[in-house]
C-alpha positions in Angstrom: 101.5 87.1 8.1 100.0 87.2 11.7 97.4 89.5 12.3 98.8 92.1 14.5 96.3 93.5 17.8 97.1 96.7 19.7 95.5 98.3 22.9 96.4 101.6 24.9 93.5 102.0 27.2 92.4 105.1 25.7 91.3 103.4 22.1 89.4 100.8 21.0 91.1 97.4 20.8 92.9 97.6 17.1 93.6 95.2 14.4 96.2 95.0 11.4 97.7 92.4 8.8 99.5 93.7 6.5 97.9 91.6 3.4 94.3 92.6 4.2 94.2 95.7 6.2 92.7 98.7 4.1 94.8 101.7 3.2 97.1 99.5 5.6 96.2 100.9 8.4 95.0 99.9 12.0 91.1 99.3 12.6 89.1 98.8 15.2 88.8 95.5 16.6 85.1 93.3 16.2 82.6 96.2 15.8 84.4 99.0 13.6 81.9 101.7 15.9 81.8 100.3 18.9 84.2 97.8 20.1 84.7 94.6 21.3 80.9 92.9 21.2 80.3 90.8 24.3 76.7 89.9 24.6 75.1 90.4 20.8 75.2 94.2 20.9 74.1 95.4 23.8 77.9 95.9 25.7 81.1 96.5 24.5 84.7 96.2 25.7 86.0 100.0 24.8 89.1 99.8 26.5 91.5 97.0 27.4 95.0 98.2 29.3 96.4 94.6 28.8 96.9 92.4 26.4 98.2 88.8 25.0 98.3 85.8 22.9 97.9 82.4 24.4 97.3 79.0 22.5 94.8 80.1 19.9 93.5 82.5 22.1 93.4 86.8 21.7 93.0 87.7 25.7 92.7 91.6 27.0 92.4 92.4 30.9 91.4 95.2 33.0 88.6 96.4 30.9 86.0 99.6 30.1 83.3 98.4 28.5 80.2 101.0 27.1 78.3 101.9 29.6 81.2 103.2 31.9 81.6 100.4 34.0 85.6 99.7 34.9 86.5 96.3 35.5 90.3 96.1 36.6 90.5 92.8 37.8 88.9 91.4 34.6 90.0 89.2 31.6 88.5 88.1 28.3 89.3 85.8 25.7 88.3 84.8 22.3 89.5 82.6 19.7 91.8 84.1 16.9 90.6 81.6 14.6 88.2 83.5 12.9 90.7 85.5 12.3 91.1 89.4 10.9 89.0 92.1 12.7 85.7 90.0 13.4 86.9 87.9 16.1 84.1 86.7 18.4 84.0 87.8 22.1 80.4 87.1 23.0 81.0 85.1 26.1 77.3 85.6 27.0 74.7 84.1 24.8 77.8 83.7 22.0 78.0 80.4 20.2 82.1 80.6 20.1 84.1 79.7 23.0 84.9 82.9 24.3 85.3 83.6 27.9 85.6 85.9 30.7 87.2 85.7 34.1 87.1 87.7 37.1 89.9 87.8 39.8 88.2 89.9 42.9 90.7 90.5 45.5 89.3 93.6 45.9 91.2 96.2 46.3 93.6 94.5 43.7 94.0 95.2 39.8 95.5 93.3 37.6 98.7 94.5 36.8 99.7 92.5 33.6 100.1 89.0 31.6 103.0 86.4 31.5 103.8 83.0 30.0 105.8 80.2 32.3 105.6 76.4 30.7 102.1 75.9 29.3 100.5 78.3 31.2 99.1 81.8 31.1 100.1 83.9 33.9 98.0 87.1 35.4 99.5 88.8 38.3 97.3 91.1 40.7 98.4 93.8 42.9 100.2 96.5 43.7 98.6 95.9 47.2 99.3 93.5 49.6 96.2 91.5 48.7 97.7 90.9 44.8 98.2 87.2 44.2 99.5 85.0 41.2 96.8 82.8 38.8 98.0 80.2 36.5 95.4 79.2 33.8 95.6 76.3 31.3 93.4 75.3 28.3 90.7 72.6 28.9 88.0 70.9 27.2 85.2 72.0 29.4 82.9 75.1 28.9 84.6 77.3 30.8 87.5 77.3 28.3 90.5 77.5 31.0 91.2 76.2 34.3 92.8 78.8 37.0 94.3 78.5 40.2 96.0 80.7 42.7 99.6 80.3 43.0 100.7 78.9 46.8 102.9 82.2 47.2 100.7 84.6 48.5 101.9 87.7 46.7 101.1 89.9 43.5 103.2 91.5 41.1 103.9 95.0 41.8 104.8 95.7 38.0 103.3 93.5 35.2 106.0 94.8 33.1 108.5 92.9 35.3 107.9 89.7 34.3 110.2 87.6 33.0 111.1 84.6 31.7 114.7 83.0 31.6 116.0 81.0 29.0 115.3 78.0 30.9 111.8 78.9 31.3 111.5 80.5 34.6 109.1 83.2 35.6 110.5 85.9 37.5 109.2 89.5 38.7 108.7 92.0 41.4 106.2 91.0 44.2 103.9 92.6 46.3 106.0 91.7 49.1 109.1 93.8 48.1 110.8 91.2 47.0 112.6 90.2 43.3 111.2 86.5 43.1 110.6 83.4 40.7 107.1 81.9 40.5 107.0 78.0 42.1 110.3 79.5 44.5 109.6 80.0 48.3 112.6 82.3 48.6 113.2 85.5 47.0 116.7 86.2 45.2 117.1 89.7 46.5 117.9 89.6 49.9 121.4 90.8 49.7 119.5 94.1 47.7 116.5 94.0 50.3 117.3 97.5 51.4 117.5 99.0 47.5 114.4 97.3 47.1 112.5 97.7 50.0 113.3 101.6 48.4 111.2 101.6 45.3 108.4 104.4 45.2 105.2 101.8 45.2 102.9 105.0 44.2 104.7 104.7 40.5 105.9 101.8 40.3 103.8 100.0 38.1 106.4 101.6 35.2 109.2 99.6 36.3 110.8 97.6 33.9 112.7 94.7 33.7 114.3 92.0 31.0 116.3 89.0 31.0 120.0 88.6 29.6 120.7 85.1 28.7 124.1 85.6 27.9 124.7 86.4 31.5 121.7 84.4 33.4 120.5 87.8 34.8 117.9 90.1 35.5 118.0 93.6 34.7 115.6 96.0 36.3 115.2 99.6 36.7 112.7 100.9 39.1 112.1 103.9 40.9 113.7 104.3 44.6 113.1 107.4 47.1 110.5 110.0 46.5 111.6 109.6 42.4 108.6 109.7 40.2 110.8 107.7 37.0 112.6 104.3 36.9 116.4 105.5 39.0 117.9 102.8 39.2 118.7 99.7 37.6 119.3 96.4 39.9 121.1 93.5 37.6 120.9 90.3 39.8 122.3 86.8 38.5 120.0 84.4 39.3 122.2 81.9 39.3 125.1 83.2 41.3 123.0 85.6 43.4 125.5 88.2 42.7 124.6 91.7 42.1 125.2 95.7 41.2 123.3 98.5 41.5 123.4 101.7 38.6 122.0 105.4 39.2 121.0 105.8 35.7 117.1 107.0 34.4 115.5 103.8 32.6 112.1 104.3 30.9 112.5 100.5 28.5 114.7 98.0 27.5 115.2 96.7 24.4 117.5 94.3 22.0 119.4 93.9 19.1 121.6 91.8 17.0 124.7 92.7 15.6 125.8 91.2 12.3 128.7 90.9 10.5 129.2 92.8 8.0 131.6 91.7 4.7 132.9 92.6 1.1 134.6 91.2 -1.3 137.7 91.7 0.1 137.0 90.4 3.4 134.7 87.3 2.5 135.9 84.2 4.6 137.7 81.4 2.8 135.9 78.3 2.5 
């Protein structure tokens, strides 16, 4: 089974498999005491608020490390194949290939991780100044390649990215706009007054999802002086049609139904 890596920005970075795991519980990532070791035990990564899988790669972002020093628009990365809860994230003076990155559009944060083709995604914002970085493995030292996305916004809510099942990336820019990454246009200009609505001071809890079976977007956010997701906005993205619900959202999740037989209701062959 696949190890299994959890972060909440209040805990160390944890670890689990269920095979090797003692008691089978969660541990601490790296150093069992202190964290995630960067520079051969002098810092640590304490907290991490995001984080992902890419290629071989374990990656956390907007990071605490042990002397108190926050780092929002930060990301790190190591390779998984050491595998367990000793993976190796000394970027300085380390003789893995792990890496860090900084994206300083100060006042910006990052706001969360996405996936589109064969690229890693981090989105910045919630401000005006928030922008879009594609990154891609390469063979040179710096482990990853980045550049900024032509579109000139940020995401406001990382956990409104999504993809279809096509492939595309879409999510909520800084702009006040629904839109899909590599798209000059925005798809919700016949909603740009419901959005345009959303309460920016929380709305880095929005949530959205994608429903294949009806090529749309579903996504509840927070409109007016609400301090909880409100609404939910489902858009087609292929149509461009749209409805909006009153109805309190925190997640989305899904399911699959299964049929369900006996003896006397076995199909024929």
């Amino acid at each position: 089974m696949d190890n299994v890596y959890a972060t909440n920005n209040v805990d160390k970075v944890l670890w689990w498999n269920i095979e090797d795991s003692a008691d089978n519980d969660f541990v601490v990532l790296d150093d069992a005491d202190n964290g995630l070791d960067i520079d051969g035990g002098t810092t640590y990564i304490t907290r991490a608020k995001h984080i992902t899988s890419f290629e071989k790669y374990l990656i956390v972002g907007y990071v605490t490390d042990s002397k108190g020093d926050v780092h929002p628009s930060r990301v790190i990365g190591a390779s998984q194949e050491s595998g367990g809860a000793t993976i190796d994230f000394q970027y300085s003076g380390g003789t893995g290939d792990a890496w860090k990155k900084d994206f300083l559009n100060t006042p910006t944060r990052m706001m969360g991780f996405a996936k589109w083709g064969n690229n890693i995604i981090v989105g910045t914002g919630p401000d005006y100044l928030g922008r879009i970085y594609r990154g891609w493995v390469t063979t040179e030292d710096t482990v990853f390649n980045w550049i900024e996305e032509p579109l000139k916004v940020g995401v406001l809510s990382g956990d409104t990215f999504v993809n279809s099942k096509d492939g595309r990336l879409f999510f909520l820019a800084t702009d006040m706009t629904i839109r899909e990454l590599n798209n000059p246009e925005p798809i919700s200009n016949l909603i740009d007054i419901t959005v345009r609505g959303i309460n920016t001071s929380v709305v880095e809890y929005a949530q959205a999802t994608f429903i294949d079976k009806y090529n749309s977007i579903a996504l509840a956010v927070p409109t007016g002086s609400s301090e909880t997701n409100d609404k939910l906005l489902m858009i087609d993205v292929g149509k461009r049609t749209w409805f909006i619900q009153d109805i309190p959202i925190r997640a989305f999740g899904d399911y699959t139904q299964q049929d369900v037989y006996t003896y006397n209701t076995l199909p024929e062959r």
